[in-house]
Residue frames relative to the residue before (quaternion, step in Angstrom):
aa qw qx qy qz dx dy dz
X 1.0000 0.0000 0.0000 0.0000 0.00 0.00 0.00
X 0.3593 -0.7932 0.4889 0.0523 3.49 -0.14 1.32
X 0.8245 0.1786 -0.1196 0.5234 4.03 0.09 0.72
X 0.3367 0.7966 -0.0324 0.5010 3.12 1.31 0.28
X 0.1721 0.7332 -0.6395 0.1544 3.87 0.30 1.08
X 0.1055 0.8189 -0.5335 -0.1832 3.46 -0.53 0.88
X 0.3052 -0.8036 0.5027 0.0914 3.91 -0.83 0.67
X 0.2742 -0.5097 0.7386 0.3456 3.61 -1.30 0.19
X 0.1373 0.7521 -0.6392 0.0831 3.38 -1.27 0.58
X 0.0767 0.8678 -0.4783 -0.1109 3.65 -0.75 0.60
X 0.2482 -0.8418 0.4452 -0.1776 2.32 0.28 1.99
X 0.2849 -0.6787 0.6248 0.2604 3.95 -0.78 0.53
X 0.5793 -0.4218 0.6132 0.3324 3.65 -1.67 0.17
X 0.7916 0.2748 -0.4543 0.3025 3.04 -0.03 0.19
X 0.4837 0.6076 -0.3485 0.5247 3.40 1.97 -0.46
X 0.4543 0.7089 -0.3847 0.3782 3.78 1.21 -0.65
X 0.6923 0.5068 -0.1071 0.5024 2.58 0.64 -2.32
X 0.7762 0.2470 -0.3673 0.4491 3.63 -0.68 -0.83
X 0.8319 0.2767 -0.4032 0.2624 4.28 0.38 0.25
X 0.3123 0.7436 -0.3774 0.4551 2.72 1.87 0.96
X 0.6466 0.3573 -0.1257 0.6622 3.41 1.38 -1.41
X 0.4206 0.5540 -0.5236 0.4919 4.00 0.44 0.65
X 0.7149 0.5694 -0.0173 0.4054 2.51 0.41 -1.82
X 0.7029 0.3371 -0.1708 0.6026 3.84 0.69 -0.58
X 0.4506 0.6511 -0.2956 0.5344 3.42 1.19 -0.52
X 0.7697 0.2069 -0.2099 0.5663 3.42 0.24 -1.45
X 0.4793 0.6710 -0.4056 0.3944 3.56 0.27 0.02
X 0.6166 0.6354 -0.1657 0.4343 3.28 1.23 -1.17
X 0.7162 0.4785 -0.1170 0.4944 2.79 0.38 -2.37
X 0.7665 0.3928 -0.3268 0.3890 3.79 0.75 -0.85
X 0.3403 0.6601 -0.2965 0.6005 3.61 1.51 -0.16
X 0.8877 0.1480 -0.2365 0.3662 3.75 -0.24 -0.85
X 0.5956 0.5428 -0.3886 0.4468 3.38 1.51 0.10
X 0.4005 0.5044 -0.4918 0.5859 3.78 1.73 0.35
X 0.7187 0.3891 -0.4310 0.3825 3.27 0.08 -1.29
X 0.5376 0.7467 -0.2778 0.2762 3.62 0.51 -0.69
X 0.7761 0.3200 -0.0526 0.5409 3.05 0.74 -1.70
X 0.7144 0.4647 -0.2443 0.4626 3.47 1.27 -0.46
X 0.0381 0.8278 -0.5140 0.2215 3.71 1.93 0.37
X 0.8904 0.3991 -0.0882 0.2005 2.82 -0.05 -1.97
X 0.7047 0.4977 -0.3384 0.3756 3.21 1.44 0.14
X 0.5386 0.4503 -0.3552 0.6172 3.39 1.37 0.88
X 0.3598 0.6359 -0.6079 0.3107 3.77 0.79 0.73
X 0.4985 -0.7103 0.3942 0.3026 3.69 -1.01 0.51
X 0.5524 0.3973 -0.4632 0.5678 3.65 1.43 0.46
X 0.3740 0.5791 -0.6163 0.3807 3.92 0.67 0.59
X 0.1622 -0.7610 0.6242 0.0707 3.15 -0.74 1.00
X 0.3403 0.7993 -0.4591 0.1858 3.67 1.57 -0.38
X 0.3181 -0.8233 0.3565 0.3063 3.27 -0.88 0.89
X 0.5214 0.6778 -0.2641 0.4461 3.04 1.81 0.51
X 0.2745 0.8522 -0.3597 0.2626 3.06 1.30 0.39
X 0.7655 0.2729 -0.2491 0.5268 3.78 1.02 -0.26
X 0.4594 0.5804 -0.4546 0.4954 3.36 1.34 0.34
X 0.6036 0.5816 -0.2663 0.4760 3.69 1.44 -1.10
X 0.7029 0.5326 -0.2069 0.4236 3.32 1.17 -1.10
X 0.5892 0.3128 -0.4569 0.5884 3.56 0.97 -0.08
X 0.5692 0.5498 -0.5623 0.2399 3.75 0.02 -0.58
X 0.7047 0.5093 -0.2776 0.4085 2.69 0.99 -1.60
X 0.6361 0.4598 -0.3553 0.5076 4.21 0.70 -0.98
X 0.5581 0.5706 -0.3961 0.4539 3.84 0.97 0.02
X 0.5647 0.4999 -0.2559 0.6048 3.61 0.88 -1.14
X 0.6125 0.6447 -0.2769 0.3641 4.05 0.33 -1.06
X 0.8112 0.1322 -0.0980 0.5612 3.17 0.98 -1.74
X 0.3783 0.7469 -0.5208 0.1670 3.80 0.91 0.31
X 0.5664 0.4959 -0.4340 0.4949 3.97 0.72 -0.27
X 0.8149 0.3625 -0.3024 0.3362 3.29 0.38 -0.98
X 0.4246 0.6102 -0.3682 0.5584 3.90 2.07 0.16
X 0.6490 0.5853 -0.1232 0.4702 3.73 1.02 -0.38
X 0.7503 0.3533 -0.2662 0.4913 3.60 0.18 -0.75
């Protein structure tokens, strides 16, 4: 299985649970610092002609947590 770390772990549900939501957490935080830095390519004096190519990236990043859980 190629990507893949598998483990014995005895882990409780609730230990699951709280490094699941870390996890997704950091996912976020990395998510809104794209969305962040890429602000600027959806101002209305961007004349860029790349501007709806920016706009899915950016509506991609948006719906990634919710592609994930």
């Amino acid at each position: 299985m190629t990507g893949f770390i598998l483990c014995k772990c005895n882990l409780t549900s609730d230990e699951i649970h709280a490094q699941k939501d870390a996890a997704l957490s950091s996912i976020r935080a990395q998510r809104d610092a794209l969305l962040q830095k890429t602000d600027g390519t959806q101002a209305a004096d961007n004349p860029s002609s790349k501007k709806q190519l920016w706009a899915t990236y950016r509506q991609k990043l948006r719906d990634l947590p919710k592609t994930i859980v």
